[in-house]
SERO-4910 file (N, C-alpha, C, O; in steps of 0.05 Angstrom, whole numbers):
BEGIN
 pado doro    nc1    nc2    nc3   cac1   cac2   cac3    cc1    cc2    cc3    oc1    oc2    oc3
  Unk    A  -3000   -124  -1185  -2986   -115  -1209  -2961   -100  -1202  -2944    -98  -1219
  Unk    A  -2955    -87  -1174  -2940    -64  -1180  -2909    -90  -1162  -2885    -90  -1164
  Unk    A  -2923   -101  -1151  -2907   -127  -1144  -2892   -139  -1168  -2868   -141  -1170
  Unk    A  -2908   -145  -1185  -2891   -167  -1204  -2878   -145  -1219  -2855   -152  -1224
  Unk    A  -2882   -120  -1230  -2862    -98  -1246  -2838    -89  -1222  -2818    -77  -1231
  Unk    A  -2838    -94  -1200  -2813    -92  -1187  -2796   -112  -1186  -2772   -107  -1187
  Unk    A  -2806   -144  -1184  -2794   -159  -1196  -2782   -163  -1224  -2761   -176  -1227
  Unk    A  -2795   -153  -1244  -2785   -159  -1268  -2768   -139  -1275  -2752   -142  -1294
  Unk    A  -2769   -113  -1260  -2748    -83  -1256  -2725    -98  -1236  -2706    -82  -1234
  Unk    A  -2721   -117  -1224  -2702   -126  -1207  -2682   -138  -1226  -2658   -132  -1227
  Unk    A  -2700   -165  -1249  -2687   -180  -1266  -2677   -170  -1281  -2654   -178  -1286
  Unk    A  -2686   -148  -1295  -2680   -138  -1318  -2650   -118  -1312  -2634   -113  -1330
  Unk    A  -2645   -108  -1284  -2624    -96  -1280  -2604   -119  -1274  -2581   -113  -1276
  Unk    A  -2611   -144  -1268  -2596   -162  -1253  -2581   -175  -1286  -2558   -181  -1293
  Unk    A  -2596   -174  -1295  -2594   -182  -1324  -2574   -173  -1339  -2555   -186  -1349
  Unk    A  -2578   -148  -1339  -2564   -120  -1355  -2534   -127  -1349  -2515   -123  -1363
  Unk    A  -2535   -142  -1319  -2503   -126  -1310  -2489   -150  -1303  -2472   -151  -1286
  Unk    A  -2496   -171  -1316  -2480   -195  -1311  -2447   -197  -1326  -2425   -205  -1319
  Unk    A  -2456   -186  -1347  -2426   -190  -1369  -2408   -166  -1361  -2397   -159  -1341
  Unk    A  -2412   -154  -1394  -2388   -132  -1405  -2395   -123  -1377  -2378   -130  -1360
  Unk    A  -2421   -104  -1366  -2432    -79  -1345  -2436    -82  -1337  -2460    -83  -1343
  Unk    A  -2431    -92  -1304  -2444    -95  -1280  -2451    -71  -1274  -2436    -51  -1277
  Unk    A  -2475    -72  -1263  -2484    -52  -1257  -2465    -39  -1236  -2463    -15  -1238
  Unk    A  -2452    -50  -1217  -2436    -40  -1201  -2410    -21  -1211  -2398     -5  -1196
  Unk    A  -2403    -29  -1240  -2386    -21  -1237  -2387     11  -1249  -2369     27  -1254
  Unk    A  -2415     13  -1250  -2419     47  -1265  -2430     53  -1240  -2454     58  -1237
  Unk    A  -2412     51  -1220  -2419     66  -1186  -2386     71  -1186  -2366     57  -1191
  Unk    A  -2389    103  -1177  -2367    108  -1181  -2350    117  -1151  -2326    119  -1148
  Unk    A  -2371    121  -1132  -2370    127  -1104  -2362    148  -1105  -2338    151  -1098
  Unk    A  -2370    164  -1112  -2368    198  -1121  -2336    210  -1134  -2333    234  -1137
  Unk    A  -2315    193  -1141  -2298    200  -1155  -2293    215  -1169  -2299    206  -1191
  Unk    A  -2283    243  -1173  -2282    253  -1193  -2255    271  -1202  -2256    295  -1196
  Unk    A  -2236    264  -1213  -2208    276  -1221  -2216    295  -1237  -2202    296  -1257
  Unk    A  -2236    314  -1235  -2235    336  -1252  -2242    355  -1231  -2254    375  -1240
  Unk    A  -2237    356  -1202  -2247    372  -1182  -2232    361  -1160  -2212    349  -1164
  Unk    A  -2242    365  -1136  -2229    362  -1111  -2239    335  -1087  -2232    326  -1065
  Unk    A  -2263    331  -1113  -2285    309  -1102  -2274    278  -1106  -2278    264  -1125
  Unk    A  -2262    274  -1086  -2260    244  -1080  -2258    230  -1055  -2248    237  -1034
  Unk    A  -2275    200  -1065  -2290    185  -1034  -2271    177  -1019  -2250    166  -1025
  Unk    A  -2279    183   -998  -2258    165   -983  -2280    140   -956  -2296    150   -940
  Unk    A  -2277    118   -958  -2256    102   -974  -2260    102  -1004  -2282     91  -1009
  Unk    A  -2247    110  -1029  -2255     95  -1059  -2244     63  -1064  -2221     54  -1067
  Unk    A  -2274     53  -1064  -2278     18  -1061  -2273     19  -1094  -2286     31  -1111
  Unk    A  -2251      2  -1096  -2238     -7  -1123  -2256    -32  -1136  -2269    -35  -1156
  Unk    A  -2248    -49  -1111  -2270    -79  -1112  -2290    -87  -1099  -2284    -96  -1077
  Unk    A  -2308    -88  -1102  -2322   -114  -1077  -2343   -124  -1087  -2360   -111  -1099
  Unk    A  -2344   -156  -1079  -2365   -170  -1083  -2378   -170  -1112  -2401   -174  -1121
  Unk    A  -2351   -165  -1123  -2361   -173  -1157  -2369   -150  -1177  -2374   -152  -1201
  Unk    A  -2370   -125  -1160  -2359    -98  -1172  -2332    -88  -1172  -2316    -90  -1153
  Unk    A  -2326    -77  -1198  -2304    -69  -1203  -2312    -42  -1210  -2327    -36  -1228
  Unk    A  -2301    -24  -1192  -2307      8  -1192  -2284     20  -1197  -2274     33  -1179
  Unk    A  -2275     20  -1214  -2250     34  -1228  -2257     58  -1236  -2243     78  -1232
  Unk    A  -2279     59  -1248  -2285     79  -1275  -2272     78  -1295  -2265     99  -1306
  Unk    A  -2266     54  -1302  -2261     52  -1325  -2276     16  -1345  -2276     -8  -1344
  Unk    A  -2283     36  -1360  -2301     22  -1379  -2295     17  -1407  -2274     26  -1416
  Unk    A  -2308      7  -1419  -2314    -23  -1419  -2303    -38  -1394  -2282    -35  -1383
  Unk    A  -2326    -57  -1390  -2321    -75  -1363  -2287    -86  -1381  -2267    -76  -1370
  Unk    A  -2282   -100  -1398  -2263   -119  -1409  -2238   -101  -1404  -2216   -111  -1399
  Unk    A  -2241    -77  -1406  -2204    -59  -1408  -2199    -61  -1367  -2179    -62  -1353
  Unk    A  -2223    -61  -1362  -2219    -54  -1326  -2191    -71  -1317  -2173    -60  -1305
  Unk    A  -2189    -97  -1323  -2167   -121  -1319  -2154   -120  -1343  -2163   -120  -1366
  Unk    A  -2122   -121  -1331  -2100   -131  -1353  -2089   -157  -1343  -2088   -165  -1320
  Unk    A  -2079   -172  -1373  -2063   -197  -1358  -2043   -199  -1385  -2046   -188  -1407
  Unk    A  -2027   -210  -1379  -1992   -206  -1392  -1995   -240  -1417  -1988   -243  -1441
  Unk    A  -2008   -256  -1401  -1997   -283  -1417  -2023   -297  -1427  -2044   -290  -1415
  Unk    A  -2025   -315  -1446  -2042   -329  -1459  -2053   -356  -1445  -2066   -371  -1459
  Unk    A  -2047   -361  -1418  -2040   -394  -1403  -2077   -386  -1400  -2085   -408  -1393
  Unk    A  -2097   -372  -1402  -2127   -379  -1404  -2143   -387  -1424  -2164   -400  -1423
  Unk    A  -2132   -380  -1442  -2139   -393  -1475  -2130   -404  -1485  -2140   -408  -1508
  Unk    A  -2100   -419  -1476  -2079   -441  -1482  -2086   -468  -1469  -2088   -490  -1480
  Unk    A  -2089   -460  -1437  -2089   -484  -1422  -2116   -485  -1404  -2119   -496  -1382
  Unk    A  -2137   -471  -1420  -2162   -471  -1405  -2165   -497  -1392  -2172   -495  -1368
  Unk    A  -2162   -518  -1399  -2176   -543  -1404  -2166   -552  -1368  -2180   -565  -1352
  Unk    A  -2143   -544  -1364  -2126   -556  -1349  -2135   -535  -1319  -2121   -533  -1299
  Unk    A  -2151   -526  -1321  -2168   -515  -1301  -2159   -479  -1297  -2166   -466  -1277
  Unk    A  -2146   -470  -1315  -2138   -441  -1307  -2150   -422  -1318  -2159   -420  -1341
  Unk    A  -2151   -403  -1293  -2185   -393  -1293  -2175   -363  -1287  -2159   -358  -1269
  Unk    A  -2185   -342  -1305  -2182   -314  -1293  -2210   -300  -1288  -2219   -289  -1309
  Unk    A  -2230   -297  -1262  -2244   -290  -1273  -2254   -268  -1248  -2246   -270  -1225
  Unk    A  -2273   -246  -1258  -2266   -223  -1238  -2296   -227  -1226  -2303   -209  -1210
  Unk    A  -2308   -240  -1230  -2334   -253  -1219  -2335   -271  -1206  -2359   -277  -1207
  Unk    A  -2324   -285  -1193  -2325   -318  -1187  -2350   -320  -1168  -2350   -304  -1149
  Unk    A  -2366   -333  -1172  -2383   -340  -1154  -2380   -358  -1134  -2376   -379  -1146
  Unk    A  -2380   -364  -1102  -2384   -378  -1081  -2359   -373  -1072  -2355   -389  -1054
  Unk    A  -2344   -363  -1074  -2325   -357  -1058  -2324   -317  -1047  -2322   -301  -1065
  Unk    A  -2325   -313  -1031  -2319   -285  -1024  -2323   -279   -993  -2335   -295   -979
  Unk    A  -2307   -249   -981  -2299   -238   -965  -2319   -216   -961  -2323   -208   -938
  Unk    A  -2332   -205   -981  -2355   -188   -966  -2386   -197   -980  -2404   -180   -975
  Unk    A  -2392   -212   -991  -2411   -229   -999  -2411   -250  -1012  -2402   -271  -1001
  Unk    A  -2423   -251  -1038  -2417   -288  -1051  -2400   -281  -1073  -2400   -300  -1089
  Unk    A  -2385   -262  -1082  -2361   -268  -1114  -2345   -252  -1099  -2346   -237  -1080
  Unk    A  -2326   -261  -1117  -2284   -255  -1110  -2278   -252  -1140  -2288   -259  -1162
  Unk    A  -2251   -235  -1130  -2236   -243  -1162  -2221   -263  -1149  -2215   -267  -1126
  Unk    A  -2216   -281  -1184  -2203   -315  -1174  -2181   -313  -1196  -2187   -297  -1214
  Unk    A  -2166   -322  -1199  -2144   -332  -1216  -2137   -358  -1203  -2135   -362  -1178
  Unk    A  -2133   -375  -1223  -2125   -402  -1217  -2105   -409  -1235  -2109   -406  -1260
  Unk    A  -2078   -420  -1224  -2063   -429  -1244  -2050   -458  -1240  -2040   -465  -1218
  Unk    A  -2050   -473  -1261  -2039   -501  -1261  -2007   -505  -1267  -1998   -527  -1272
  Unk    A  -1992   -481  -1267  -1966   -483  -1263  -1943   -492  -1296  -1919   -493  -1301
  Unk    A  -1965   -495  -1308  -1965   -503  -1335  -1950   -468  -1356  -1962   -446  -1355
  Unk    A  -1926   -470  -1371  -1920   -448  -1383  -1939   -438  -1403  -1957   -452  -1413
  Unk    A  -1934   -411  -1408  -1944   -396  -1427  -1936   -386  -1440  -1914   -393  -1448
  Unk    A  -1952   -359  -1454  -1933   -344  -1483  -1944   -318  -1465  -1965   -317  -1452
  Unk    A  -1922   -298  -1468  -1931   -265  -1472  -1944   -262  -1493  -1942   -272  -1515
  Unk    A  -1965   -239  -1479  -1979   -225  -1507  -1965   -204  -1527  -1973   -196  -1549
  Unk    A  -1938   -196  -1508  -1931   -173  -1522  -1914   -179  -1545  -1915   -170  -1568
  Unk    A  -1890   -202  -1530  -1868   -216  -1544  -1872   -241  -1549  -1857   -248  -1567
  Unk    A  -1891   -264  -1538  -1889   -288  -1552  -1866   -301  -1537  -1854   -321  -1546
  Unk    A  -1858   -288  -1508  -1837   -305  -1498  -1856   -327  -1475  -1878   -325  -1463
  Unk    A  -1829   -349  -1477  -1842   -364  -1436  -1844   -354  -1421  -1828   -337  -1414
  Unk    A  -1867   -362  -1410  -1866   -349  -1381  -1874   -362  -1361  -1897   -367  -1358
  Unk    A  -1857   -368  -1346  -1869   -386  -1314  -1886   -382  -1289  -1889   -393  -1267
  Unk    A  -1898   -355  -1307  -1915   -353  -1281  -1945   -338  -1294  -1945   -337  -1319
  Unk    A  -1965   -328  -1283  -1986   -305  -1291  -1982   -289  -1270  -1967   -286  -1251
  Unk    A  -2009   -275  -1286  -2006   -237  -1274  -2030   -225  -1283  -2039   -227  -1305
  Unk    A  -2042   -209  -1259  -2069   -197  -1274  -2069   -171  -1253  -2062   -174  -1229
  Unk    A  -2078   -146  -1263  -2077   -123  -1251  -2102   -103  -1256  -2104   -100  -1281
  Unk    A  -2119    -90  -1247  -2133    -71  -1241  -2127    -49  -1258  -2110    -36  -1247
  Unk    A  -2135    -38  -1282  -2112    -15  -1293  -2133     14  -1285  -2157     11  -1280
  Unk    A  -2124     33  -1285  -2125     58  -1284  -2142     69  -1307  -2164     81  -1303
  Unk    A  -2135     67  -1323  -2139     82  -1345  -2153     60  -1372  -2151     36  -1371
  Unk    A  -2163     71  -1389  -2182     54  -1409  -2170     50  -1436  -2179     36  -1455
  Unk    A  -2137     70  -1436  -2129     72  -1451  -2106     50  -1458  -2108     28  -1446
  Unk    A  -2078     57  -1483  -2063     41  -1488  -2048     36  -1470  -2049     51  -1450
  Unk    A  -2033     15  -1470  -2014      0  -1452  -1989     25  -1447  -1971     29  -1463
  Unk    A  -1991     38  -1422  -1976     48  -1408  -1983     77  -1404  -1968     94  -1395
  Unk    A  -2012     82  -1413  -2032     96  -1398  -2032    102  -1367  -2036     84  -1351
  Unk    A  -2028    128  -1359  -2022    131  -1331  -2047    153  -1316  -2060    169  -1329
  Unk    A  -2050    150  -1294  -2078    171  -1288  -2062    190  -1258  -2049    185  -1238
  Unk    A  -2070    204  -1268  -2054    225  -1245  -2077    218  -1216  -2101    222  -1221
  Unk    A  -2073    210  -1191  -2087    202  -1164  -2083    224  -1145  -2099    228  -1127
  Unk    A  -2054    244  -1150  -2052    253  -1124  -2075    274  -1113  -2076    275  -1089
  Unk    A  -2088    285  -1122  -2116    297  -1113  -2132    284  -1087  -2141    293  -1066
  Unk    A  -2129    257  -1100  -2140    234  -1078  -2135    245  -1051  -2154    254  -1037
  Unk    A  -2117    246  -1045  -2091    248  -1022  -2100    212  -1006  -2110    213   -984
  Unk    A  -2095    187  -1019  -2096    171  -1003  -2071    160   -995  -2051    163  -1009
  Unk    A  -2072    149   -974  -2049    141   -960  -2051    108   -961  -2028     97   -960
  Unk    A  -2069     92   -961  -2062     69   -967  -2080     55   -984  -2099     68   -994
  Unk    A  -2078     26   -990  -2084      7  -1010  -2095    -13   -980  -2085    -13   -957
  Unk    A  -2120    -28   -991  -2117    -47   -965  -2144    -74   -979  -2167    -67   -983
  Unk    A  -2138    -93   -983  -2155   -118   -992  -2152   -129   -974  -2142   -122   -953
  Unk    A  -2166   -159   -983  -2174   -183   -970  -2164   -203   -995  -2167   -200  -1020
  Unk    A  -2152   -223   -982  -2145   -251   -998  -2146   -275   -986  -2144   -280   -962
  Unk    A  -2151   -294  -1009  -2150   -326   -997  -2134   -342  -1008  -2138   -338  -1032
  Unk    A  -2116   -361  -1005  -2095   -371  -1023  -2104   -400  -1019  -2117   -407   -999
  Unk    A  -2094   -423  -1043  -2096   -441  -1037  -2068   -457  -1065  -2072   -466  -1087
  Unk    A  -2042   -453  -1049  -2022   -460  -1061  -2009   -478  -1058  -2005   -485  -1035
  Unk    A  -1993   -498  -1085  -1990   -518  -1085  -1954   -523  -1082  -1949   -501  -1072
  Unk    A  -1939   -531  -1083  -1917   -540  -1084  -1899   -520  -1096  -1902   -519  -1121
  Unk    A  -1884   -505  -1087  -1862   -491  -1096  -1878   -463  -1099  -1861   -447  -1108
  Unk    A  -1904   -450  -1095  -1909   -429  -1115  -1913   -409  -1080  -1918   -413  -1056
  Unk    A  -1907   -385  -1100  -1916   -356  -1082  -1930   -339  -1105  -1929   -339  -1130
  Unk    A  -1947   -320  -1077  -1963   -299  -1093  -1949   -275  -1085  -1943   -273  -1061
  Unk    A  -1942   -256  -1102  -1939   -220  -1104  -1960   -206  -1108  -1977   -208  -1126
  Unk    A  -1960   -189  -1091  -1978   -166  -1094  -1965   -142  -1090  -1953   -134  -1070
  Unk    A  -1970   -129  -1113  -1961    -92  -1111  -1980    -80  -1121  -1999    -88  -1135
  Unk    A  -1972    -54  -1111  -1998    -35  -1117  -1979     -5  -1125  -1955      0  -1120
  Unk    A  -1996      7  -1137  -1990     31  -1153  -1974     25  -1171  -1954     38  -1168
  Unk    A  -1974      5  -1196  -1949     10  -1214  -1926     -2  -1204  -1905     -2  -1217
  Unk    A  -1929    -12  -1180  -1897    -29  -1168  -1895    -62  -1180  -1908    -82  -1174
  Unk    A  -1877    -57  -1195  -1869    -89  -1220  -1845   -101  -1190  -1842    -96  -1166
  Unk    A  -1833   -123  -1217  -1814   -138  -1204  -1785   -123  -1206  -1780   -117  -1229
  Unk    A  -1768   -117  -1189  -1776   -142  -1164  -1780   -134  -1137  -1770   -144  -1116
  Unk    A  -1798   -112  -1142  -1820   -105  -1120  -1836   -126  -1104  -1844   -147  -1113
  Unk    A  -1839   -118  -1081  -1860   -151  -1070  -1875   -130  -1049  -1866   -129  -1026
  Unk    A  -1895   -114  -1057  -1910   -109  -1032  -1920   -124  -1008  -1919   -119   -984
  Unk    A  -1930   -144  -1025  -1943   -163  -1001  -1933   -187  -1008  -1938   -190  -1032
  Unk    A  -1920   -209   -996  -1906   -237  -1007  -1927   -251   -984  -1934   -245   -961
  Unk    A  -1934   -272  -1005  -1954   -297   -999  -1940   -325  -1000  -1936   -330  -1024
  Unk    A  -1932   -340   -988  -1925   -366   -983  -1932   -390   -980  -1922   -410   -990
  Unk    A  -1949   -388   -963  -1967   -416   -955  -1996   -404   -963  -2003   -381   -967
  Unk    A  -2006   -424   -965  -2038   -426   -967  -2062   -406   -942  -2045   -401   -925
  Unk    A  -2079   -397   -934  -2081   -374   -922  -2121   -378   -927  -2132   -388   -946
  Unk    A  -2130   -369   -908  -2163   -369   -901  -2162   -340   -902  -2143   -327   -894
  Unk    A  -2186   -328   -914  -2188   -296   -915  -2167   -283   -899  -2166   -288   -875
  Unk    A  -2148   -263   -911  -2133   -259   -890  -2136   -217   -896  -2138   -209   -919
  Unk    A  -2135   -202   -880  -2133   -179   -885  -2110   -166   -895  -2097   -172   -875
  Unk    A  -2090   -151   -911  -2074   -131   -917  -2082   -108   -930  -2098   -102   -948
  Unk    A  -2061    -93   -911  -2056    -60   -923  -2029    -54   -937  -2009    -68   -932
  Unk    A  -2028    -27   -959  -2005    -22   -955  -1995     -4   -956  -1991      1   -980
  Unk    A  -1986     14   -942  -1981     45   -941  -1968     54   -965  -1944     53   -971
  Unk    A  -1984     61   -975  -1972     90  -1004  -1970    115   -996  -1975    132  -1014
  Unk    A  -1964    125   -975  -1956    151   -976  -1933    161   -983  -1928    183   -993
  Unk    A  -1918    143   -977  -1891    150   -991  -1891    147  -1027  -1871    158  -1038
  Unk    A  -1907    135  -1042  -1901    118  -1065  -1916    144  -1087  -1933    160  -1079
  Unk    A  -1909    144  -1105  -1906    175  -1127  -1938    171  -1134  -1943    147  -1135
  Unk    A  -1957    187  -1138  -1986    180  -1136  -1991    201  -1168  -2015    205  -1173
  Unk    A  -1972    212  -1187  -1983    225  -1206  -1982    218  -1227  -1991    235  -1242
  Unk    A  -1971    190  -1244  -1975    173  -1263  -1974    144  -1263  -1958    129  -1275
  Unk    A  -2002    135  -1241  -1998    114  -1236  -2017     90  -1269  -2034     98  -1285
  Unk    A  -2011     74  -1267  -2014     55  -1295  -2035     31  -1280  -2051     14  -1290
  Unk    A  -2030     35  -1255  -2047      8  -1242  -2050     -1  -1213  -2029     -7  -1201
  Unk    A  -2075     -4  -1201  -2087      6  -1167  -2072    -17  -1155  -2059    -14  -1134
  Unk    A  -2075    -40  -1168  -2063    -78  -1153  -2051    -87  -1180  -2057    -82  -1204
  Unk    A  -2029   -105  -1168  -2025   -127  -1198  -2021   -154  -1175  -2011   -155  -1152
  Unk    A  -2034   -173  -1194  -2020   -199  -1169  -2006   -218  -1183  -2018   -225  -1203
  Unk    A  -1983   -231  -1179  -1972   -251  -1199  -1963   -276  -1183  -1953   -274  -1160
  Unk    A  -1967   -297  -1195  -1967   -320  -1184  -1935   -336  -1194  -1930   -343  -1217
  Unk    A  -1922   -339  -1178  -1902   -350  -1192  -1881   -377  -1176  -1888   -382  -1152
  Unk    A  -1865   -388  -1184  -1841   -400  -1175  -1830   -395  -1152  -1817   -374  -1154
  Unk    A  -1828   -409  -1120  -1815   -391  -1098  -1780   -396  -1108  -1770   -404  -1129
  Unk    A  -1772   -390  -1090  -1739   -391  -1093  -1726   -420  -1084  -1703   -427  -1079
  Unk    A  -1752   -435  -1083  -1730   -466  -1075  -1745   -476  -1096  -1748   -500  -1090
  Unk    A  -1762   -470  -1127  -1772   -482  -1141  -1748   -497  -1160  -1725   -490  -1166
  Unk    A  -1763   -522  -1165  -1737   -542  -1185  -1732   -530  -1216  -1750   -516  -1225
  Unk    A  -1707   -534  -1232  -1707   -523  -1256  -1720   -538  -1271  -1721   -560  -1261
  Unk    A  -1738   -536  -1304  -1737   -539  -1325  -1717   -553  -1338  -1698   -543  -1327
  Unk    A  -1707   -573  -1355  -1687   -573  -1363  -1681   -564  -1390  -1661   -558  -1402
  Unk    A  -1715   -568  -1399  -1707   -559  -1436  -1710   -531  -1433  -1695   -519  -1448
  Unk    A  -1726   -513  -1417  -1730   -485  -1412  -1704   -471  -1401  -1693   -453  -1413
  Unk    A  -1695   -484  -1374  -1679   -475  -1359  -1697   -452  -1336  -1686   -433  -1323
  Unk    A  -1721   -458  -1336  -1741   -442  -1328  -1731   -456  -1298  -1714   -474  -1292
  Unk    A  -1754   -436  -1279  -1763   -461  -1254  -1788   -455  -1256  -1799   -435  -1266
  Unk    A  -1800   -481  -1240  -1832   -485  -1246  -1838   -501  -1223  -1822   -516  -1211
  Unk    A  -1869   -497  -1216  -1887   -498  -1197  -1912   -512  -1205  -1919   -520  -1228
  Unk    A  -1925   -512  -1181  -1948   -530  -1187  -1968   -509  -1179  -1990   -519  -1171
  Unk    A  -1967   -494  -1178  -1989   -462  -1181  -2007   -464  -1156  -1999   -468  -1134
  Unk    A  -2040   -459  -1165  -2050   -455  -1142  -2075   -439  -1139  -2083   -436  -1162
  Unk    A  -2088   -428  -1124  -2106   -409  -1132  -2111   -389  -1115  -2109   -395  -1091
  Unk    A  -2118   -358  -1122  -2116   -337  -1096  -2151   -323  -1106  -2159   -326  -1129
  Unk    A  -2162   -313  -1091  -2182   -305  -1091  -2185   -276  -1071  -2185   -276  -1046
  Unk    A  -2188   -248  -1092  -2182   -226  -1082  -2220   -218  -1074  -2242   -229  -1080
  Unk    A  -2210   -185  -1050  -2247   -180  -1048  -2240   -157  -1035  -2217   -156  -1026
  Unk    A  -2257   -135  -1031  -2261   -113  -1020  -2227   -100  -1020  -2213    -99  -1000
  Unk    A  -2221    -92  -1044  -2204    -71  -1054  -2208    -37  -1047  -2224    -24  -1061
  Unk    A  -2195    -26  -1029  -2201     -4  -1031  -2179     15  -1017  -2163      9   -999
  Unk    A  -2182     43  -1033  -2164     64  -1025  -2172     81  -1004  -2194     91  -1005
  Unk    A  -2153     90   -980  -2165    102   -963  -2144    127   -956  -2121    126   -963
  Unk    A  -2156    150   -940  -2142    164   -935  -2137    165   -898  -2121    181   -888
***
């Protein structure tokens, strides 16, 4: 008996935390911006936990354009779970894109590329969380790329937009390690830990009715996110 109620106490948590709440992600690795208490390393991602502290699971990730509910069909995939692919066990975050345009959510304009980011805070769009308490000095993941014709990946961290390029991705890539030193970079209203955007390299061909340039996309698969001091 006390066998099968640990099993069905295994499911029932395994259960609980598949969707909105992974159980992982109400682990906070002792975090706490209301004191002096914070982990070092604080593991942002891994293996299919997202430890932000910030909740609802759905606000944890932002993304800018509609190309997942437009062009699902066509294989483009945002998803912060992916199963069978990963760097410190079996899920990654995956974004996949077919190079295909989109709409902004904000304006309804084109856009030739996606974008999805980690946010800070649970709040409205440009919500900032003060870090420097942390005292961390860098950002450091794991990625896998598998890119097609004309496209690169960006990665910045802390709130660094375009045409920032923390980390520039080019060719296609087997788990590969990066860090990136933030000690220099302003740590008291930051909006967001990673953003990664997939876009157009600089020898991509033009559009002619857009005047855009465009690519044939690709897919990157992120894992073990974390801040360290």
């Amino acid at each position: 008996m006390k066998k099968l109620i640990l099993i069905l106490t295994f499911f029932a948590i395994a259960f609980s935390g598949c969707e909105k709440n992974p159980a992982g992600s109400l682990m906070y690795n002792g975090v706490d911006d209301s004191d002096s208490s914070w982990a070092d390393p604080f593991v942002l991602y891994i293996n299919g936990d997202i430890r932000t502290r910030v909740v609802p699971f759905d606000d944890a990730i932002g993304a800018y354009t509609n190309i997942w509910e437009k062009y699902g069909n066509l294989g483009n995939q945002l998803e912060a779970r992916y199963n069978g692919v990963s760097y410190s066990g079996h899920m990654s975050m995956k974004m996949t894109w077919s190079g295909a345009f989109s709409e902004t959510y904000d304006s309804g304009s084109t856009a030739n590329n996606v974008n999805f980011w980690l946010t800070t805070t649970n709040g409205k769009t440009g919500d900032t969380k003060d870090l420097t308490a942390g005292g961390y000095n860098k950002i450091s993941f794991w990625y896998k790329t598998e890119l097609r014709s004309h496209t690169e990946v960006i990665i910045n961290v802390f709130g660094h937009g375009y045409p920032s390029e923390d980390v520039k991705i080019s060719v296609s890539a087997d788990w590969t390690y990066a860090e990136v030193d933030i000690s220099g970079y302003s740590t008291s209203a930051v909006n967001s830990y990673i953003s990664v955007t997939m876009r157009p390299d600089s020898t991509a061909p033009v559009d002619a009715k857009s005047g855009l340039t465009y690519c044939d996309g690709g897919t990157i698969y992120l894992d073990d996110i974390r801040l360290s001091k």
